[in-house]
N, CA and C of each residue as an Amber inpcrd file, in Angstrom:
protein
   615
   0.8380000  -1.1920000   0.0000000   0.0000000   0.0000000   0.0000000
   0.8800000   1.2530000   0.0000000   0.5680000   1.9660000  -0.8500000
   1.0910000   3.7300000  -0.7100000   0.7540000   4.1810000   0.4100000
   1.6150000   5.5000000   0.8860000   1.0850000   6.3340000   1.8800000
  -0.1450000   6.3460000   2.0210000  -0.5670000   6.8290000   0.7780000
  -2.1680000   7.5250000   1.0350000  -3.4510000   6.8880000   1.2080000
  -3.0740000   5.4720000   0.9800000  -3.5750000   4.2400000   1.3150000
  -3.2450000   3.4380000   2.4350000  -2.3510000   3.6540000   3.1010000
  -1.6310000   3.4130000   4.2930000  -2.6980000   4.1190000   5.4010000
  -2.9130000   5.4280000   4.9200000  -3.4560000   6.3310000   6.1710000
  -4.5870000   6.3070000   6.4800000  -5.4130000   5.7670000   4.6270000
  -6.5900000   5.7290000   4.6100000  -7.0920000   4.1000000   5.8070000
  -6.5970000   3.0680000   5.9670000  -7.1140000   2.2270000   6.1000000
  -6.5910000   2.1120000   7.4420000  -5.8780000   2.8440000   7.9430000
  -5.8750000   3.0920000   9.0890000  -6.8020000   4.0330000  10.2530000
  -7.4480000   5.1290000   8.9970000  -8.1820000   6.0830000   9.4870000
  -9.4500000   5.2190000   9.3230000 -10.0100000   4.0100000   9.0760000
 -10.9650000   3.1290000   8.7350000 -10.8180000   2.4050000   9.8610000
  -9.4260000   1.7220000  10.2680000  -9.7510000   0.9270000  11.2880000
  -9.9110000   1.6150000  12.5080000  -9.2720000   2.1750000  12.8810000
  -9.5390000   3.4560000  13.8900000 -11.0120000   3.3610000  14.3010000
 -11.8710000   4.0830000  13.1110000 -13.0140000   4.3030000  13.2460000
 -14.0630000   2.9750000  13.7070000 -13.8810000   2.1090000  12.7740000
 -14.3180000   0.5440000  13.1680000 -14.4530000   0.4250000  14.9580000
 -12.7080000   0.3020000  15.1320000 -12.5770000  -0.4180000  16.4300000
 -13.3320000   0.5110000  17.4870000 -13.1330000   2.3050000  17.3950000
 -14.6150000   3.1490000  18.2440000 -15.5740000   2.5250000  18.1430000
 -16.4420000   2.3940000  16.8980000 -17.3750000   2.2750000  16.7330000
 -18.0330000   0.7870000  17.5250000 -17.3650000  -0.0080000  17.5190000
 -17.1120000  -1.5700000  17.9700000 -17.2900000  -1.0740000  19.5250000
 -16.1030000  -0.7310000  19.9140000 -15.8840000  -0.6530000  21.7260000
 -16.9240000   0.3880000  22.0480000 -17.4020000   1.2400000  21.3490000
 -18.7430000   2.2190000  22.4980000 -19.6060000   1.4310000  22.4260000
 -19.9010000   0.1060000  21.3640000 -21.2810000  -0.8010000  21.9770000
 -21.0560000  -1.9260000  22.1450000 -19.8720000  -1.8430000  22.8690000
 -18.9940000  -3.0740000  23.8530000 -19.1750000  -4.4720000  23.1300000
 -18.9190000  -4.1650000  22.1440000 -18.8520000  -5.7990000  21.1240000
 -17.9570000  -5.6930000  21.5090000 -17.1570000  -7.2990000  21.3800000
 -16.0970000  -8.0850000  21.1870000 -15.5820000  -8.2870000  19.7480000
 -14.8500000  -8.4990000  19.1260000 -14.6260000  -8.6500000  17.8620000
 -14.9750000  -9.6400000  17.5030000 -15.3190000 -10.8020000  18.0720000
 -15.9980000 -11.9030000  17.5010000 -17.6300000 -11.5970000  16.9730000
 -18.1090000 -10.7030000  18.1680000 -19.3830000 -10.3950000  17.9680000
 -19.5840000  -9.2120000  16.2220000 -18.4270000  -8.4210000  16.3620000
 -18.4880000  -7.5930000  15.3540000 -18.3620000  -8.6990000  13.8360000
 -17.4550000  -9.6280000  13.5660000 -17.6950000 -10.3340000  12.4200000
 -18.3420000 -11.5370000  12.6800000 -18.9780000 -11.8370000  13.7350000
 -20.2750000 -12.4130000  13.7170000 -21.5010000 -11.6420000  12.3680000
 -21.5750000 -10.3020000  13.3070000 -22.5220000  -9.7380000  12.5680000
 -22.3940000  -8.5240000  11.1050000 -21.1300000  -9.0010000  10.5510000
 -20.8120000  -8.7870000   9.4530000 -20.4470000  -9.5270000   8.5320000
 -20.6950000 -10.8680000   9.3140000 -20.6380000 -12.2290000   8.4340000
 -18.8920000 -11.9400000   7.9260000 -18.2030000 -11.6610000   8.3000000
 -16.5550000 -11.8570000   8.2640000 -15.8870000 -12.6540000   9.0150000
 -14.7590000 -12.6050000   9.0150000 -13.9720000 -13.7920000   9.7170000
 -13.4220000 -12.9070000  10.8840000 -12.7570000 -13.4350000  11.9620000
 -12.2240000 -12.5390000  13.4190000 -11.3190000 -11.9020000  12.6620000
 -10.4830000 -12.7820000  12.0330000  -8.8020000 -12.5530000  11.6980000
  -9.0030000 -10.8870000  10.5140000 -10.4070000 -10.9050000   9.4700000
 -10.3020000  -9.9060000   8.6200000 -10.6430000  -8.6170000   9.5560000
 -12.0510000  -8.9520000  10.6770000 -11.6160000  -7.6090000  11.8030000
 -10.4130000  -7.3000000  12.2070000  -9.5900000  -7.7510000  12.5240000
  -9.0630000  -7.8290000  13.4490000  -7.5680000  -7.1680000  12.8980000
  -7.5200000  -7.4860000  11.3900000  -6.6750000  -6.6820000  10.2210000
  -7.0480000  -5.1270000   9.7540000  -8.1910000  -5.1580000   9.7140000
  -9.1020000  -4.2640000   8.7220000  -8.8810000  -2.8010000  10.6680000
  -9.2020000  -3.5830000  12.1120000  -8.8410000  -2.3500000  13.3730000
  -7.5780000  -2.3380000  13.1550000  -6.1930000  -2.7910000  12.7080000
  -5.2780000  -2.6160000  12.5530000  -4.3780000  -1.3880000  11.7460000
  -5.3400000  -1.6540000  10.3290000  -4.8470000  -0.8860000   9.7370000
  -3.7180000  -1.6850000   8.6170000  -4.2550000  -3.3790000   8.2480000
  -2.6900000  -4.1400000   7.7570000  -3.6420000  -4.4120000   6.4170000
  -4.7550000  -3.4370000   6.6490000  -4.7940000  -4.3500000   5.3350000
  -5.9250000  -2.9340000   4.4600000  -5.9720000  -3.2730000   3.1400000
  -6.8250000  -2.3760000   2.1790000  -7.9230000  -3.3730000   2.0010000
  -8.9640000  -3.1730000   2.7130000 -10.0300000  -3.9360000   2.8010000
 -11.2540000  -3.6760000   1.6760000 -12.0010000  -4.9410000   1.1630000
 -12.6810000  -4.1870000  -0.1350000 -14.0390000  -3.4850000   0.0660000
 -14.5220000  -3.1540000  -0.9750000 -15.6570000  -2.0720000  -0.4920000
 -16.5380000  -2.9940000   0.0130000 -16.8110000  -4.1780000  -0.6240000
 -18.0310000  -5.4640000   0.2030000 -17.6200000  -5.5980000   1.5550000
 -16.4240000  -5.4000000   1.8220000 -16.2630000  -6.0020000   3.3020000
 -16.3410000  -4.6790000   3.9830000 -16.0530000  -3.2860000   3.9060000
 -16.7100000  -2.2600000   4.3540000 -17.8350000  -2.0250000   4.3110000
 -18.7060000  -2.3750000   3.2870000 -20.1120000  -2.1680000   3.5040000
 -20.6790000  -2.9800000   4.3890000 -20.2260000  -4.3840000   4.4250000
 -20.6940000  -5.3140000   5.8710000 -20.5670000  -4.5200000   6.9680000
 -19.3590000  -4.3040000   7.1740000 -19.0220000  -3.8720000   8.6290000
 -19.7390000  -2.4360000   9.1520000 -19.7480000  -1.5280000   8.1950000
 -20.6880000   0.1190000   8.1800000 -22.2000000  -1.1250000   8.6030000
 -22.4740000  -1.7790000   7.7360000 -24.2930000  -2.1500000   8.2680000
 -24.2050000  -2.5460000   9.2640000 -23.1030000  -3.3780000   9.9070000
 -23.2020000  -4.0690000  11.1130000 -23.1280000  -3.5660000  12.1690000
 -22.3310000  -2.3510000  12.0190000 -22.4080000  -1.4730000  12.6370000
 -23.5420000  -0.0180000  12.6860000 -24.3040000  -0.5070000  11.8620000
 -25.6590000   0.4710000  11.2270000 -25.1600000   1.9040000  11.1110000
 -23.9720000   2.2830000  10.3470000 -23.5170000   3.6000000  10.3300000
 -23.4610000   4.2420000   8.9530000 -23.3470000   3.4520000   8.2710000
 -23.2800000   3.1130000   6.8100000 -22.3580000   4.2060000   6.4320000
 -21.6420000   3.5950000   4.9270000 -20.4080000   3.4620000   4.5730000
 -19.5170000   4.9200000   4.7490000 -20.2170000   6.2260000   4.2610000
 -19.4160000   7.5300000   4.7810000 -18.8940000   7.4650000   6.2150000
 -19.3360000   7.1080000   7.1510000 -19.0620000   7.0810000   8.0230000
 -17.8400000   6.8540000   8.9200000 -17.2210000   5.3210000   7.8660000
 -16.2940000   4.8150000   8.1460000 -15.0960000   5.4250000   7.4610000
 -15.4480000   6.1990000   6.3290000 -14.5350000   7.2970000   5.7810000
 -13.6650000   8.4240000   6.8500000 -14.6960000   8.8020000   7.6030000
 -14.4310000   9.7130000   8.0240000 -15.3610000  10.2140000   9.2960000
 -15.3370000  10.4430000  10.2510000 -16.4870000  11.0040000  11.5850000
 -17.4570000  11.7870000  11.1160000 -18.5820000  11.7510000  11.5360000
 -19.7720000  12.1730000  11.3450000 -19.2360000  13.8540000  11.8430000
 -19.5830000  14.7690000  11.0890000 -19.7050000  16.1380000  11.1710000
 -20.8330000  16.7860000  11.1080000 -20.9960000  18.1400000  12.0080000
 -21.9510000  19.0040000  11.8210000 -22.0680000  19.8790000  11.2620000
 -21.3000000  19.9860000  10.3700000 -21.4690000  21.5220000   9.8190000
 -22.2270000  21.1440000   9.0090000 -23.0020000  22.5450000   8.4180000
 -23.7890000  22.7580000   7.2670000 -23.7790000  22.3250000   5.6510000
 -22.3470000  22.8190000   5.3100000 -22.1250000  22.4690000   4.5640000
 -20.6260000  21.8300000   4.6000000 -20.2840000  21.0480000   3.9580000
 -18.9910000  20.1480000   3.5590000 -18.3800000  20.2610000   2.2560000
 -17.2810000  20.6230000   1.8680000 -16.4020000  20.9320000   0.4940000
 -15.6740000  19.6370000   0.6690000 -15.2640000  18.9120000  -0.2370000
 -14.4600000  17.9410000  -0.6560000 -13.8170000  18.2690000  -1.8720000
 -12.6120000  19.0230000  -2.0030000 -12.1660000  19.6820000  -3.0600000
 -11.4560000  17.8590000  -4.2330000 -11.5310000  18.7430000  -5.2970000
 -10.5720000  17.4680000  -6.6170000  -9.2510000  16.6610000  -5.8650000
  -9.6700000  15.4520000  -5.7200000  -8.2540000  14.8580000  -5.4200000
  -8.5410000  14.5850000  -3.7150000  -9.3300000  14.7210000  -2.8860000
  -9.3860000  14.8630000  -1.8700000 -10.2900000  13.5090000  -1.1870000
 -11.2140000  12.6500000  -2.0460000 -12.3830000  11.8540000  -1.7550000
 -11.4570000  10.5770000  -1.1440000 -11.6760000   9.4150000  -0.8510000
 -11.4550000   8.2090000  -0.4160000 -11.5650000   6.9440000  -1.3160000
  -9.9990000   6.7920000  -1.7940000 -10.3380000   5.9430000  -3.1230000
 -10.1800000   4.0980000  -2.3540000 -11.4920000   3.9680000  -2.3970000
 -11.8360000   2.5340000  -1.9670000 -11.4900000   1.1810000  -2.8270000
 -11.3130000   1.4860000  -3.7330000 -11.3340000   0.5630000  -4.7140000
 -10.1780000   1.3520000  -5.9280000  -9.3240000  -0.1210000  -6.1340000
  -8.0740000   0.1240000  -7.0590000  -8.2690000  -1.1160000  -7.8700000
  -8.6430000  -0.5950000  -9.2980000  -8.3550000  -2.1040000 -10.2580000
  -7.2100000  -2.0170000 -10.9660000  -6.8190000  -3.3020000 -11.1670000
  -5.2140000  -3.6520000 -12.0170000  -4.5400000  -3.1850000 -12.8130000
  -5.3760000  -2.0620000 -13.4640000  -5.0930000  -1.6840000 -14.7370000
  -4.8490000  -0.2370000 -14.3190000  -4.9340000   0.3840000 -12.8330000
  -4.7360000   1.9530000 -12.6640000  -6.1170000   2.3310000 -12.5440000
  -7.4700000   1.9910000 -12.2580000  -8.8590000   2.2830000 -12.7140000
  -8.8410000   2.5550000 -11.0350000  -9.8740000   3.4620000 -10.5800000
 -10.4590000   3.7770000  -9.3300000 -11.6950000   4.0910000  -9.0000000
 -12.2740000   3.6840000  -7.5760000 -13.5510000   3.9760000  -7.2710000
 -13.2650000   5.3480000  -5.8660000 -14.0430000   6.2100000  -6.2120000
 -13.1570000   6.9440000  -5.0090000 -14.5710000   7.6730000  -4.4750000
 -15.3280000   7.3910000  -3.0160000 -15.6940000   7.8600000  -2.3320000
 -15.9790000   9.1890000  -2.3740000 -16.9170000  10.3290000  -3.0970000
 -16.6810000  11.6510000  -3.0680000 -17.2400000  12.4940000  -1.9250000
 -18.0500000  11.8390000  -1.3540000 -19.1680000  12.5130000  -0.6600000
 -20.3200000  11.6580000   0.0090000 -20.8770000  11.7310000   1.3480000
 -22.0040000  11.2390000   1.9550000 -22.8030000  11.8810000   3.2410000
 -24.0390000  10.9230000   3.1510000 -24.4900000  11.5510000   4.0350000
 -24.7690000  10.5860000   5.3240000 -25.5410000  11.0180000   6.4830000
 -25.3830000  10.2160000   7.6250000 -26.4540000   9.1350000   7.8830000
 -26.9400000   8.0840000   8.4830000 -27.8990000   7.5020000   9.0620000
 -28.6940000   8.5160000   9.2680000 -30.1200000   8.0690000   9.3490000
 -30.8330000   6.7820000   8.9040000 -30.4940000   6.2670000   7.1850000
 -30.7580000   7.7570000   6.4810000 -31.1620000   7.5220000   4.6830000
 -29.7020000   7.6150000   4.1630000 -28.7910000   6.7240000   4.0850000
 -27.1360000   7.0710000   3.6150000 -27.5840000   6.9380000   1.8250000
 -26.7490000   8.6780000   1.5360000 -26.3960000   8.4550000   0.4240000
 -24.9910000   8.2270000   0.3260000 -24.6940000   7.6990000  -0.9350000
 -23.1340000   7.8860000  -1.7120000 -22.9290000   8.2570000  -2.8830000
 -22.2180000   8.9840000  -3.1550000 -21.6470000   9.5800000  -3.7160000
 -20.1930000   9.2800000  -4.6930000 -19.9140000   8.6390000  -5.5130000
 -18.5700000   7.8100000  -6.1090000 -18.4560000   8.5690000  -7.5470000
 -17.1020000   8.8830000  -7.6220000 -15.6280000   9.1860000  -9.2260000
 -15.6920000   7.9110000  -9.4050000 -16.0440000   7.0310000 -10.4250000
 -15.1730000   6.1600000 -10.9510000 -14.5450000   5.9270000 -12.1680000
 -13.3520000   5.6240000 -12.3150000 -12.5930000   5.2660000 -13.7680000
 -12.2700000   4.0030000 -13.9020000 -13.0430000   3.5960000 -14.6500000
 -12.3030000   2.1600000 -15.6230000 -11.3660000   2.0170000 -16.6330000
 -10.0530000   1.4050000 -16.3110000  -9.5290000   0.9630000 -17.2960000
  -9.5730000  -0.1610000 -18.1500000  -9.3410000  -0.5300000 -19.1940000
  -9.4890000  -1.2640000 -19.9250000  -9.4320000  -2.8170000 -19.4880000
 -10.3860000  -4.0250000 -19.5330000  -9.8520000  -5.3140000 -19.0930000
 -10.6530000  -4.4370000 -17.9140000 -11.1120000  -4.0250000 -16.7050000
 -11.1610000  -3.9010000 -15.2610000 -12.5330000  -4.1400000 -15.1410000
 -12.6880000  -4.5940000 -14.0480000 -14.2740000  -5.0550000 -13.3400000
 -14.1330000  -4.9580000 -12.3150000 -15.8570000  -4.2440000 -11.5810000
 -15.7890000  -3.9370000 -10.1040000 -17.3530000  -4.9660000 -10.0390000
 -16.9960000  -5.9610000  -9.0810000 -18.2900000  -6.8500000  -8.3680000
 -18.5220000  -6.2260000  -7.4960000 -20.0100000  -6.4860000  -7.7420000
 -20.5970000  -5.8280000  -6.1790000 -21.2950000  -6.9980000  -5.4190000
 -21.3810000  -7.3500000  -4.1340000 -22.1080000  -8.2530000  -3.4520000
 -23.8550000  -7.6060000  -3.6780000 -24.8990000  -7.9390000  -3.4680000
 -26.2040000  -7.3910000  -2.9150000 -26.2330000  -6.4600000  -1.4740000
 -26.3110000  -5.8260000  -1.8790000 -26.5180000  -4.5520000  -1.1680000
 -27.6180000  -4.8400000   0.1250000 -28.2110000  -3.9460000   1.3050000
 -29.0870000  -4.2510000   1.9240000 -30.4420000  -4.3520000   0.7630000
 -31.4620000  -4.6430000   1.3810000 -33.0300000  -4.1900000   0.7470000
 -33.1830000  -3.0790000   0.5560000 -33.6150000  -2.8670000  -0.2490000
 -34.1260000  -1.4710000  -0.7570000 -32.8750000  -0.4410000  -1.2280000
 -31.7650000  -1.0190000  -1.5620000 -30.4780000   0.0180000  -1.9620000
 -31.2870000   0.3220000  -3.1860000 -30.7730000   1.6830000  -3.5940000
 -31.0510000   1.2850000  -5.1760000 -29.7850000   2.4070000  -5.6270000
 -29.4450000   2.4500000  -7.2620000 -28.5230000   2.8000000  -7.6490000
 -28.3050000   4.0480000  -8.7480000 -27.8020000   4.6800000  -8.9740000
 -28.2030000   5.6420000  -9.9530000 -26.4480000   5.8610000 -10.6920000
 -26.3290000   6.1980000 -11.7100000 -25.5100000   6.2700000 -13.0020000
 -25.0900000   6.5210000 -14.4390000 -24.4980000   7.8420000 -13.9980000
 -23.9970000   8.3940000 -15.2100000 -22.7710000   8.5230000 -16.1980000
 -22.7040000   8.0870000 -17.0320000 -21.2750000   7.8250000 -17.7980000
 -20.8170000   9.1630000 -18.3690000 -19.2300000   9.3530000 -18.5330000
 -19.3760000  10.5480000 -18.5980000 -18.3820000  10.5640000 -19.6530000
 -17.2840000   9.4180000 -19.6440000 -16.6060000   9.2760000 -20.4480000
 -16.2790000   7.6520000 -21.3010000 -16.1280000   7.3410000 -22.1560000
 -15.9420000   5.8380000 -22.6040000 -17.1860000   5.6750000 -22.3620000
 -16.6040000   3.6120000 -22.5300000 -18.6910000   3.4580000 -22.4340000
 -18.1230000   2.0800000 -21.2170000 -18.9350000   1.7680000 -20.6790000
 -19.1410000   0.3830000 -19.5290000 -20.4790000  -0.6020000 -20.1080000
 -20.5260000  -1.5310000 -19.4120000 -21.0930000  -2.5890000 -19.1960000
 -21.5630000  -2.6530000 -18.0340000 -22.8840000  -2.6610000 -17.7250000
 -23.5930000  -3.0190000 -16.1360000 -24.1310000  -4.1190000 -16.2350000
 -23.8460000  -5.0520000 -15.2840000 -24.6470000  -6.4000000 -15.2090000
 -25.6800000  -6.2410000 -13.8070000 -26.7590000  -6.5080000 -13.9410000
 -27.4390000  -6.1230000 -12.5360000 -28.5100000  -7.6350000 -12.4790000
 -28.3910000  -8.1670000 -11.4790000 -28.3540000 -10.0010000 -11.7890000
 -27.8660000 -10.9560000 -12.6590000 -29.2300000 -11.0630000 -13.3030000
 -28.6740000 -12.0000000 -15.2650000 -29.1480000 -11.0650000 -16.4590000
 -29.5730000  -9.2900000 -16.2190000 -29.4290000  -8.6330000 -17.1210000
 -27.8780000  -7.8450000 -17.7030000 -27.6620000  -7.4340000 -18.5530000
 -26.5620000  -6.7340000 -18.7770000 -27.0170000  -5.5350000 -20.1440000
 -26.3190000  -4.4340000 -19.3820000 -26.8450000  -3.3090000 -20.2100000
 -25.0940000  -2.4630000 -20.5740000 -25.3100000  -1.9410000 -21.6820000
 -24.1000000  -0.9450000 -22.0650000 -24.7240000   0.3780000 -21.9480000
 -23.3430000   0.9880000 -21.6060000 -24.1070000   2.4240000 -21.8690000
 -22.6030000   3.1790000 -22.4870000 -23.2920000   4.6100000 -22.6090000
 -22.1200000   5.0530000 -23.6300000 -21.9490000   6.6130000 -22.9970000
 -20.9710000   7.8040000 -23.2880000 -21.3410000   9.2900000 -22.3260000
 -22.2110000   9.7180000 -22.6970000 -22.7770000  10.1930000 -21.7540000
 -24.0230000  10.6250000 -21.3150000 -25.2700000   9.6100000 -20.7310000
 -24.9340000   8.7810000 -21.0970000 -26.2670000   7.4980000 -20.7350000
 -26.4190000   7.4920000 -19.1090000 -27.6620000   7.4010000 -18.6800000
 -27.7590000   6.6090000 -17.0650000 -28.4560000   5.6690000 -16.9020000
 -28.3380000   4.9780000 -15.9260000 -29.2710000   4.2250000 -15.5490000
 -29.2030000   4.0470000 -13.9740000 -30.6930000   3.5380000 -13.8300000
 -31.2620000   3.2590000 -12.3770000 -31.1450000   2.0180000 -11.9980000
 -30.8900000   1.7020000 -10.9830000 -31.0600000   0.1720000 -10.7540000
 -30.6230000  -0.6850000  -9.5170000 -32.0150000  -1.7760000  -8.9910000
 -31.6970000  -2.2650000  -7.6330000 -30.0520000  -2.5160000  -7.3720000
 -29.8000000  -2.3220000  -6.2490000 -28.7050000  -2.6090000  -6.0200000
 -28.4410000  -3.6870000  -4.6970000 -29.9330000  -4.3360000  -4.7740000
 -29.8880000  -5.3540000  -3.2880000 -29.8740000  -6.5830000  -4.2180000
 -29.1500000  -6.6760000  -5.6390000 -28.6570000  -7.7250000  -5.9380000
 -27.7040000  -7.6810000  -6.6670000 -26.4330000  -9.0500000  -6.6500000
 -25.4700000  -8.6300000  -7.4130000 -25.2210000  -8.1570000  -8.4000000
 -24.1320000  -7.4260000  -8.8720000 -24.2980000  -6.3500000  -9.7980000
 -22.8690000  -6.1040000  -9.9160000 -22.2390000  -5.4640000 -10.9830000
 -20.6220000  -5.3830000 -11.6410000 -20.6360000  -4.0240000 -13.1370000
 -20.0100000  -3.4660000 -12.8540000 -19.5020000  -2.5140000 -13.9130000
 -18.5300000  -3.1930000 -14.5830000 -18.2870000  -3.0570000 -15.7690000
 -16.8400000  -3.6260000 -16.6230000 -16.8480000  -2.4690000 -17.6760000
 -14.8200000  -1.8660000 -17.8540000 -14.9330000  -1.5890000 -19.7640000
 -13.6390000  -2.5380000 -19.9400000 -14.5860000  -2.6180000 -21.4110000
 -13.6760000  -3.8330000 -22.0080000 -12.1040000  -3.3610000 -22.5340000
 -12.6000000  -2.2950000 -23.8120000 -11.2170000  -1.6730000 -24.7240000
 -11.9430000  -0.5520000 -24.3690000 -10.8270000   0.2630000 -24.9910000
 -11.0510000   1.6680000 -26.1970000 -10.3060000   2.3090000 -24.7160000
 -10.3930000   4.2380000 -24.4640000  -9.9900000   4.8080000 -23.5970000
 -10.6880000   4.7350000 -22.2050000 -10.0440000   5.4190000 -21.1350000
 -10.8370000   4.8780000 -20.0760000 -11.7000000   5.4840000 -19.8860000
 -12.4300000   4.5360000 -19.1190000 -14.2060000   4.9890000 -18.9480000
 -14.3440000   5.7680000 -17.2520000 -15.3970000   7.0890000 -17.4030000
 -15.3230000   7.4200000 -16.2060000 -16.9160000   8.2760000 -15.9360000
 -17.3700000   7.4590000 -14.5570000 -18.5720000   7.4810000 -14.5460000
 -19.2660000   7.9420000 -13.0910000 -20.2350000   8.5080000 -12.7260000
 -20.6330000   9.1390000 -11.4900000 -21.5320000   8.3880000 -11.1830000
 -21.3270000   7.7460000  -9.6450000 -22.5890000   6.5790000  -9.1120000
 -23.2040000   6.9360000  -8.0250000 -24.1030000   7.3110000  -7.6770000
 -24.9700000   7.2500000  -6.2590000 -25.7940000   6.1470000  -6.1870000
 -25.3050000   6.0360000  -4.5230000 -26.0420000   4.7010000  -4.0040000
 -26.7470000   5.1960000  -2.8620000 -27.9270000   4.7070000  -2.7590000
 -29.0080000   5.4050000  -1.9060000 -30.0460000   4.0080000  -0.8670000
 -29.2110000   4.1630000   0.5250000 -29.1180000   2.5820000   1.5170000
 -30.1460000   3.7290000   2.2790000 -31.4060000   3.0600000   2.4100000
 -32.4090000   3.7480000   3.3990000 -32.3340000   2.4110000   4.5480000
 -32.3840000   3.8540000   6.0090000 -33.1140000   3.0070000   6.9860000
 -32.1280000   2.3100000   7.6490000 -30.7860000   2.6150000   7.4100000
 -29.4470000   2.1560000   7.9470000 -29.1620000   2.2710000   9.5590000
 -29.2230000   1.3800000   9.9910000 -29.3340000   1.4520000  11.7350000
 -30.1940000   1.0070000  12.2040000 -31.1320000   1.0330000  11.4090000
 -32.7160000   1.6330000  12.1530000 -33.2370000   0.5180000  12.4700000
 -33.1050000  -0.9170000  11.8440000 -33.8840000  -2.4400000  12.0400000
 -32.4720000  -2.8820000  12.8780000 -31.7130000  -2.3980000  13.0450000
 -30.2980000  -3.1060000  13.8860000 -30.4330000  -2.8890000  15.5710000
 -31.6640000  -3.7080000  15.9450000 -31.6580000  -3.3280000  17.4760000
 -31.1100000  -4.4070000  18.5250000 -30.8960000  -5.6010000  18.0740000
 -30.8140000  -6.5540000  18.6710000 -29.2520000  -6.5660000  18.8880000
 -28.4490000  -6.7550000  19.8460000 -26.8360000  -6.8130000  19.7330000
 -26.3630000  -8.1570000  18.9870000 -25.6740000  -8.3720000  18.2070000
 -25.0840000 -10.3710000  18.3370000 -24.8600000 -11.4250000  19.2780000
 -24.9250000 -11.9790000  19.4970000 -25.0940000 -12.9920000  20.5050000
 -23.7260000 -13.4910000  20.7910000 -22.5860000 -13.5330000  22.1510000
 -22.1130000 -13.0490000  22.5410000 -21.1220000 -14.7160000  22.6720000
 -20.0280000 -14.9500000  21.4190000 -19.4960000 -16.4200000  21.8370000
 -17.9700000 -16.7190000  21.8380000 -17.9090000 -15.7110000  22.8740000
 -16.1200000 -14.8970000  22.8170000 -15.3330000 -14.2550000  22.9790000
 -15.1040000 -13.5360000  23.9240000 -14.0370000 -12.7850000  24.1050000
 -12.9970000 -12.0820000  23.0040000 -13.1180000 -10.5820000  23.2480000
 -12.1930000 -10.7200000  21.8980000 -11.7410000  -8.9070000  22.4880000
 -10.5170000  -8.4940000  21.7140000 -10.0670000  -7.1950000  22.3810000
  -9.9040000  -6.1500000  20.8230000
């Protein structure tokens, strides 16, 4: 990992392991209820590892904070600037392509806000999202491929499309220059059915 990826996933675990110890989970209990393994918590509070956006989005629901959150502490101000170059790039594909975090908002109704660039050959999977995610997308440059279950749609700049996002789902560009596209994801109700704690089979620090 680079610096700036170094700091980022440290400023992630940080946040995690607060978020974890003010509602006195154990770390077993925390990837209990993020359906992860101890050992990927337990990397991801560390800071040893660049964890992927599926396994951050587990842990933000499990923690019902949803995904800005874990970016960065909940703020009050009015308004928020996130100048060019400044967002949280979550996602790095092979080819130099990025997904980068631009902007969000807080529990209950989390929006997101995502830059992304595809390079050529690159694909981003997505797991199923909670219920009721849904997705929105605009191409701005090149063209992509959206698969959203067993449909698959192209689009080209300027094209958008809408679409559930509480099932699996993947962007791809194949050739030509790179593709770069603006995504909001819109997770209602985040926290809000999470009342019950996990059930408690472990000790963990």
């Amino acid at each position: 990992m680079d610096d700036s990826t170094t700091a980022l996933a440290q400023a992630i675990g940080a946040r995690v392991r607060h978020e974890r110890t003010s509602r006195g989970w154990t770390l077993d209990q925390l990837a209990e209820a993020a359906g992860l393994s101890r050992r990927m918590v337990v990397n991801v509070e560390q800071g040893a590892v660049n964890p992927s956006v599926g396994s951050l989005l587990r842990l933000s629901d499990a923690l019902g904070i949803g995904l800005p959150a874990l970016v960065e502490p909940p703020q009050h101000r009015t308004v928020k600037v996130v100048r060019s170059g400044e967002g949280a790039a979550l996602w790095s594909g092979d080819n130099g392509g990025r997904g980068v975090l631009v902007a969000g908002t807080q529990p209950p109704d989390v929006v997101e806000l995502w830059d992304w660039e595809l390079r050529p050959g690159e694909r981003h999977e997505s797991e199923a999202h909670t219920a009721g995610t849904r997705e929105l997308l605009q191409v701005h440059a090149g063209r992509i491929v959206v698969t959203v279950g067993d449909e698959e749609v192209g689009l080209g700049e300027g094209d958008a499309l809408t679409f559930a996002g509480d099932v699996p789902h993947a962007y791809a560009h194949e050739a030509g220059t790179p593709a770069r596209f603006s995504l909001a994801v819109f997770e209602p109700g985040v926290g809000v059915t999470r009342t019950a704690e996990p059930a408690t089979h472990g000790e963990g620090s």
